[in-house]
N, C-alpha and C positions, 0 to 999 in steps of 0.2 A: 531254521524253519524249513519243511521240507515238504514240497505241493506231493500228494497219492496219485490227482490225474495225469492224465496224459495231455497235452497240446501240441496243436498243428496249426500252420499256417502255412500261405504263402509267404516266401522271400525276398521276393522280387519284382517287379515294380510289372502291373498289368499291361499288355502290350504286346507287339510281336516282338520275338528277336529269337536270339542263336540257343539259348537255353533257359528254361523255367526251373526255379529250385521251389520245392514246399519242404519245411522242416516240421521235425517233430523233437520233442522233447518229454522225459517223463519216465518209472519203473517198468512201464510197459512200452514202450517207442518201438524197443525192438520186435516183439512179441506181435505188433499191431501189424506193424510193415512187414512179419515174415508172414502176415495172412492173404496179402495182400502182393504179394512179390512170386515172381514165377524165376528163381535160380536159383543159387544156393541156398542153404537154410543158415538164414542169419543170425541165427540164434548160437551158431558153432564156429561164425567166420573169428578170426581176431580184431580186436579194438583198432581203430584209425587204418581200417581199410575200405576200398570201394568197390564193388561188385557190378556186371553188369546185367539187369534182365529185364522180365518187363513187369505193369504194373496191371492187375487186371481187378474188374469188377467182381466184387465180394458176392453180389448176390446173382450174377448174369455169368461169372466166371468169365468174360467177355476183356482180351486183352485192351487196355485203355492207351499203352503206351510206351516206347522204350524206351529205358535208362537206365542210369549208373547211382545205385546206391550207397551211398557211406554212414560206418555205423562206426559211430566216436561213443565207449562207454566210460559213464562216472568212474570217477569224479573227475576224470582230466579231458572234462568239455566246458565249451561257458557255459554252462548252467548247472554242472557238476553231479547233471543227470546224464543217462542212458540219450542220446541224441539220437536219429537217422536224419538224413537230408538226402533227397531224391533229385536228381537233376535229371527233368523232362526236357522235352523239344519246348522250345519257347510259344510262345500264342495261349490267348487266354481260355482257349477249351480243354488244350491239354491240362494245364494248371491245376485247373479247376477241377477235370475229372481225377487228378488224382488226389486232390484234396479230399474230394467225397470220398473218394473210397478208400480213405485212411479215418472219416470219420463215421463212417458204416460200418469200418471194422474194431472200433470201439475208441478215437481219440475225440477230444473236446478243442472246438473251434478255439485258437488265442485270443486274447483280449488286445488291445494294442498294447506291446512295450514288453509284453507277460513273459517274451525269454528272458529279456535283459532285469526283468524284477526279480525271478527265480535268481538270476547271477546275484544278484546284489542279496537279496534274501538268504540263499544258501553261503555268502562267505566268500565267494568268488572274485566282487568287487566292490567298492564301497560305493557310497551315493556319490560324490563327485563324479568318480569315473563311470558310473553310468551316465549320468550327464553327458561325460564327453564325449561319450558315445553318439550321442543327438548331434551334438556339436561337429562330429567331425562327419554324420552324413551330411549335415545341412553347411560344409566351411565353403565359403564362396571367394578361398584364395589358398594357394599354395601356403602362405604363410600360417592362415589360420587352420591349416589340415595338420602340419605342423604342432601349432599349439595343441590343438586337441587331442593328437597323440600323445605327446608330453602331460599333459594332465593324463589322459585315459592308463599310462604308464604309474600315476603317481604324483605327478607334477604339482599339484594342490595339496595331495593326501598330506602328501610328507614333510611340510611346514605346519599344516596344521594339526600335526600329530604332534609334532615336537614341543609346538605352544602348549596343546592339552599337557603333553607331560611336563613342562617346567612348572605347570600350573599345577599342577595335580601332587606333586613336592612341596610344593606351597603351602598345600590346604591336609595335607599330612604332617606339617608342623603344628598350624592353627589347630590340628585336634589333637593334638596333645596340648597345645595352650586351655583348651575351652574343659578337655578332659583333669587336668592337672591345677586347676586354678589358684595355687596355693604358692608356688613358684612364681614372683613377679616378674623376675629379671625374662621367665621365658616367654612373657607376655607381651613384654617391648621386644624381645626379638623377632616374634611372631609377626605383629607389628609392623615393625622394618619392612621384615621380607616381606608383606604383604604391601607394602609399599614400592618396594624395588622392584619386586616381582610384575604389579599392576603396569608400571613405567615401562619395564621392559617388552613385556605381550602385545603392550598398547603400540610402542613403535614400531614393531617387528607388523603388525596388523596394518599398521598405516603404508609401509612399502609395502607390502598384499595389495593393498587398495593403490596405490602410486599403480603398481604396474596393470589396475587394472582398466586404465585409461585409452589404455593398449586396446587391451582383451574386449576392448566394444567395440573398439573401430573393426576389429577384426569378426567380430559377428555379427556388429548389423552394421558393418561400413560406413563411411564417411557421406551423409547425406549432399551432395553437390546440386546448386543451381546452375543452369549453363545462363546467361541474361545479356539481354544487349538488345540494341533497337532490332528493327526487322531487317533482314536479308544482309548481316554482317558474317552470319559463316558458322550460326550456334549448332543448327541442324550437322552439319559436316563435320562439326566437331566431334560432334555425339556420336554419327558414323563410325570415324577414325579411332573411337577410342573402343567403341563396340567392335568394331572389325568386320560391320555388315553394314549393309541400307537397311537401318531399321527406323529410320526418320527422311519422310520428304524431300528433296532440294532442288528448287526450283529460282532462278531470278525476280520472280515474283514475290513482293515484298508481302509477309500475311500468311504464308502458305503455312506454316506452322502455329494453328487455332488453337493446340489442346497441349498439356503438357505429355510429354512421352519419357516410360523413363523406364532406366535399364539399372543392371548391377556388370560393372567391368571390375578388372584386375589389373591396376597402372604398380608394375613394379612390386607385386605383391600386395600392395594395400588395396581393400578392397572400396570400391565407390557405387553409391546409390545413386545414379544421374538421372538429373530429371533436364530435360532439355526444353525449353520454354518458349508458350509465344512471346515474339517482338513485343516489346512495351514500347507503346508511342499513343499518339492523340487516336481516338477512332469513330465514327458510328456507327460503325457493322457491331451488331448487337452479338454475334457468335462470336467475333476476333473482340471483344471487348469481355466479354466471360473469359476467352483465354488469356488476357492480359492477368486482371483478375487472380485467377490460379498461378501467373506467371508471379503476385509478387510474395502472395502464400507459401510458394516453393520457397521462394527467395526468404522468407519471413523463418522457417525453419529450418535454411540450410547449416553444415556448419561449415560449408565452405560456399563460395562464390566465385565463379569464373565468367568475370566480365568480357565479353568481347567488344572490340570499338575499328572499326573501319577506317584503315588507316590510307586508304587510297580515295576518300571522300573528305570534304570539309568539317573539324571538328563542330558538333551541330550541342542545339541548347538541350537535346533529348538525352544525347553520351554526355553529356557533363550533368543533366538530374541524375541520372544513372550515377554516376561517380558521388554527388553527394548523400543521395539515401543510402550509400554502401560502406559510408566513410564509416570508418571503428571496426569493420566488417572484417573477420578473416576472407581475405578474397585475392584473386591471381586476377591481372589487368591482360588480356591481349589485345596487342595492336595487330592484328589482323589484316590480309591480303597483303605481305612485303614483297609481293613477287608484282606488285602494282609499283607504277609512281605514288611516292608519298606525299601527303600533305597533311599528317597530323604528325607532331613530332613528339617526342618525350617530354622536351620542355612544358609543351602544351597543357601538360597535365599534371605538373609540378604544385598546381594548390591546392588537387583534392590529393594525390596518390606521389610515394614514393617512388623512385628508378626500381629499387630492388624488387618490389610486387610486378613490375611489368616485364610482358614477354611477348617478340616480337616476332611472328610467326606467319608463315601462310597455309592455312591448315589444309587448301587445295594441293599444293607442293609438300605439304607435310615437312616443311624445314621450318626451324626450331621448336616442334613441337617436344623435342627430346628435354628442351629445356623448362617446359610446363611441368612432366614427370616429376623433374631433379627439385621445381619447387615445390609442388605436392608432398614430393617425401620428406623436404628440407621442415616444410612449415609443420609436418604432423610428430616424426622422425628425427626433425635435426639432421637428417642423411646420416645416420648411423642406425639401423635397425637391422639389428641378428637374428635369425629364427631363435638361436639359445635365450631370446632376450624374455621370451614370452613363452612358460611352462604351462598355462592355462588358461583359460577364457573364463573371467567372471560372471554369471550372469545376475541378474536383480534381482534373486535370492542369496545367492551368497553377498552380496554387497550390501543387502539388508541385515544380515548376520553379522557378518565383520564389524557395521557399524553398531549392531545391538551390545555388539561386544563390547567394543570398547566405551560407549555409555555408558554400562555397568563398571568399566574398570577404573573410568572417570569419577565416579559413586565412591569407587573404595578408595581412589588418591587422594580423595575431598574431606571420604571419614575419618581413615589415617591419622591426618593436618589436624581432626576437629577430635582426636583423640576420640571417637565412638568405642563401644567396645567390642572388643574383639570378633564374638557371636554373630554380631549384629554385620559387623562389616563382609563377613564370610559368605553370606547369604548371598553380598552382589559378585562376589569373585565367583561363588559356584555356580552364580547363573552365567558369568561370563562363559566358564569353563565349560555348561551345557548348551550352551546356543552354538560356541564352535562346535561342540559334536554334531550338532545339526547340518554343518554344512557337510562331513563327510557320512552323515548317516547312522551315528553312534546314537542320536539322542534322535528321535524323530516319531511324528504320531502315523498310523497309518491312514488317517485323512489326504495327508499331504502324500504318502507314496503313490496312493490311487491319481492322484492330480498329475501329479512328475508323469508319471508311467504311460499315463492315459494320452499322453502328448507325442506319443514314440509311433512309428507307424506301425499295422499289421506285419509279423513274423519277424521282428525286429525283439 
């Protein structure tokens, strides 16, 4: 499918800084921008070069701006149209005025996402790897910039291309069964393979979905409660792993009323922290709302990092704490070890194991290395490869895969119940079109407007 207009947008995120890009894309791109360009005529330059000049108002003739523009022509750009990209002085009036006056000279505002759906649309790249594209602006770790590249390369397409084809061998026998009906023996073999086949797809789907337990930590992180009575050291912690003051710390027990919560990067895995007020008795009506939301965090974490005050008397508040958390994936720290102690390990030997706890002063910042090594251990196993993880699922594909296999469950059950043959095809060829959904082979344009619409301007 191949869009007539022309589209522009900005590229770059509104603001000041060192350079502004608007792009353009479309049969006329070039054509538009040579109206609007004061250097060479770009209409003559060669493909995949950049020129320098300025950018000037269409109908005032009135120069707007200088810059370097580059003209990438189809089919060998992402959108496998005619492209230009203007690289103005940064700040949002420059931007803007040269936007207008690329849309004065005859281009149409983008829609959000509308390069990257030309790419997908024109054959450039399939729906996954547009996706990954989203994914790898928004990857809030080294590891998952990684993944996302690896899918945007392929990393999804090309198992689920190969399921569609084992499948699609499959349903090229079955119609010569349904076409040939007269031949029994190819009925049962039909049959079979349509049995062997369904078993096989189905497994190969199930490690899809195994590794994509991964692929959410990695895009919406590891939801984390920081919890523990008041003035044990949660705030600080939250600090140290943020790498700024971006939470209170004060001796003053209370100081933290409201949940505060950040995204950090512990070793590559990405964490959602929410750092929490003290939970203890109260009457202060504000620090009692924060408690509140303190055990909401806690209610939906899927981790918990208890802190307990180890240079204070083990108190009946750290031991409720210890029993509403019991079952809990959660890290125990004994906290302040650069004090005298007076809560031991032993101490806590009837709600919590040795191995959950860790003994740390998060003021000294000594063994906080060994909080990491259990974050990674508990999610990880401490074996985690970037090669481990070619994609990020998101809760469309993982509705897919599961749709899939439903249907493939259908035909292992018909099979068994001897159905006939016709009959049973119907659920293998829906299996076989719901995966094309995920990489875009089968899809309504309801849903591309939706995907697309989610992308930001000039993207």
């Amino acid at each position: 499918m191949y869009q007539m207009d022309t589209i522009a947008a900005i590229s770059t995120a509104l603001g000041e800084g060192a350079i502004g890009i608007v792009r353009m894309s479309g049969e006329e791109a070039i054509e538009i921008a040579n109206r609007v360009y004061k250097g060479k005529d770009l209409t003559k330059v060669p493909t995949h070069t950049i020129h320098y000049g300025h950018i000037i108002d269409p109908r005032t003739n009135e120069v707007l701006d200088e810059v370097m523009v580059t003209v990438m022509k189809g089919p060998k750009s992402f959108t496998t149209e005619d492209i230009i990209e203007i690289n103005t002085h940064g700040g949002i009036i420059a931007v803007q005025s040269v936007l207008e006056a690329l849309l004065q000279a005859g281009a149409r505002l983008a829609e959000p996402g509308e390069f990257t759906q030309r790419a997908f649309l024109n054959g450039r790249i399939d729906l996954s790897q547009a996706e990954a594209i989203m994914d790898l602006i928004q990857a809030k770790s080294k590891k998952a910039m990684t993944a996302s590249m690896s899918q945007l390369q392929g990393g999804l397409s090309k198992p689920i291309r190969e399921l569609r084809q084992e499948m699609l061998q499959t349903l090229a026998t079955v119609e010569v069964t349904i076409d040939y009906p007269e031949y029994d023996d190819v009925e049962e073999l039909s049959m079979t393979q349509l049995k062997e086949t369904a078993i096989s797809v189905k497994e190969k789907i199930q490690l899809i979905l195994d590794k994509a337990q991964r692929g959410k930590i990695f895009r919406q992180g590891i939801n984390t409660a920081i919890i523990g009575r008041p003035n044990v050291g949660k705030s600080s912690l939250l600090n140290y792993l943020v790498g700024e003051e971006k939470a209170i710390v004060t001796e003053i027990a209370g100081t933290t009323r409201d949940t505060v919560e950040e995204f950090v990067s512990v070793r590559g895995i990405p964490l959602h922290l929410v750092d929490t007020a003290g939970i203890r008795q109260t009457d202060d009506v504000v620090e009692a709302i924060g408690i509140e939301r303190s055990k909401q965090a806690m209610d939906q974490a899927d981790l918990i990092i208890l802190l307990i005050n180890q240079a204070e008397e083990f108190s009946q508040e750290d031991q409720q704490l210890l029993e509403i958390t019991h079952g809990r994936n959660r890290i125990i720290i004994l906290n302040k070890q650069d004090l005298p102690t007076k809560v031991r390990t032993e101490d806590l030997a009837p709600w919590v194991e040795a191995k959950d706890i860790v003994t740390a002063s998060v003021m000294t910042q000594e063994g906080l290395d060994d909080l990491e090594s259990q974050i990674e251990e508990r999610f990880f196993k401490g074996q985690l490869e970037s090669a481990d993880i070619n994609y990020l699922l998101n809760t469309r594909h993982t509705q897919l895969l599961q749709e899939a296999m439903d249907s493939l469950d259908e035909v292992i059950e018909a099979t068994e119940m001897m159905i006939p043959v016709d009959l049973i095809q119907i659920d293998f060829t829906h299996a076989w079109n719901v995966l094309g959904e995920i990489i875009g082979e089968s899809v309504q344009d309801e849903l591309l407007t939706k995907l697309f619409s989610e992308f930001c301007l000039g993207k």
